[in-house]
N, C-alpha and C positions, 0 to 999 in steps of 0.2 A: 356269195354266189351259190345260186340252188343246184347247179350241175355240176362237176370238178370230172378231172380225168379220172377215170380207171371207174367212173359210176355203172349202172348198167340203167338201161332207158330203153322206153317204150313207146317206137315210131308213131306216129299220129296220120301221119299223112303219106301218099307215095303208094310206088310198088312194093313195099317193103311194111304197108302201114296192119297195126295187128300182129306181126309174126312174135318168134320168144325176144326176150329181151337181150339188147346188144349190147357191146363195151363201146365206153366213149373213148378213142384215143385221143384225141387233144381238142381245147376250148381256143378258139378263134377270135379277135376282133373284141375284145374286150368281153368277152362272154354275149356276145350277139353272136353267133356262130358254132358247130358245132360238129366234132368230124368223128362218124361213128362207123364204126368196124361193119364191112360190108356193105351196108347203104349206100344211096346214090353212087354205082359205080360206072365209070365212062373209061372210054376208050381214047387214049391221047397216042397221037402218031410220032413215031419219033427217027431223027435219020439215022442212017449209018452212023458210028462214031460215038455214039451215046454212052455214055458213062454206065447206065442201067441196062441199059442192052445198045451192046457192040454192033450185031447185026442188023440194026435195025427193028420196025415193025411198028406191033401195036401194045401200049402197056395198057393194063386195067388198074387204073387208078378210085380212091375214091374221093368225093367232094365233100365239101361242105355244106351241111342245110342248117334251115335259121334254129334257133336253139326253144322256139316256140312252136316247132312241133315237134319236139320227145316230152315227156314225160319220167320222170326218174322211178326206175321200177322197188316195189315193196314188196318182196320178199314174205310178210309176214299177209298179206291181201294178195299176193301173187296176181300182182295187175300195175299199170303206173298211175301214181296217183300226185294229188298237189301235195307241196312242200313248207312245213310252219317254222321258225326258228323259237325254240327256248333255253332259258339257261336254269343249269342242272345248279345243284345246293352247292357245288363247290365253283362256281362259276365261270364254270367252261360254256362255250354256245355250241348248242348238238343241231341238226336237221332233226324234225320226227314228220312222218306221216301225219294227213290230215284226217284221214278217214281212223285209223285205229291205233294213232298216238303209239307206233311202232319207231323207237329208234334210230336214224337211217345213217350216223357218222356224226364224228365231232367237226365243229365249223373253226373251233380258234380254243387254247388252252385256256385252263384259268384265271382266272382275274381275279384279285381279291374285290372291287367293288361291284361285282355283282356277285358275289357270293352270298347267302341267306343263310339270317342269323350268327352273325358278327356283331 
């Protein structure tokens, strides 16, 4: 998966499309989905009696957008760019950047048969 929680991404699209980069709280729907801190936020009405609010009112909740408009932001390009997978000499799979082959997290520990030079 090119997105996981706790990533930081970079809107594409929306009122929110451009700003710095936000945290992903949780991957939805099989990874088609994507619930990012602050974005798309709505107003859900709730009654009296509400477990979140007692009195009533209006909560500011936020939604879900499809996971084909963020971008996983690079740190080392300070922008969001595409996503490659390779595996390192001891045969762990990382994310790196496409643009400058920057690092971006490990995908899965090592495996001896993809390890290089055994």
């Amino acid at each position: 998966m090119k997105i996981k929680r706790g990533d930081l991404v970079q809107v594409l699209v929306g009122d929110d499309k451009g700003d710095s980069p936000r945290k992903v709280l949780q991957v939805l729907n099989d990874g088609k989905k994507v619930l990012v801190e602050g974005v798309n936020r709505v107003y859900k009405h709730v009654k009296r009696g509400h477990p979140k609010s007692p009195q009533g009112g209006r909560l500011s909740l936020e939604m879900p957008i499809d996971i084909s408009n963020v971008l996983l932001y690079c740190n080392a390009c300070g922008r969001g760019v595409r996503v490659g997978f390779t595996y390192k000499a001891d045969g762990s799979k990382i994310r790196h950047c496409r643009k400058c082959q920057a690092e971006l997290g490990a995908v899965s520990p090592p495996k001896a048969r993809y390890a290089s030079g055994a």
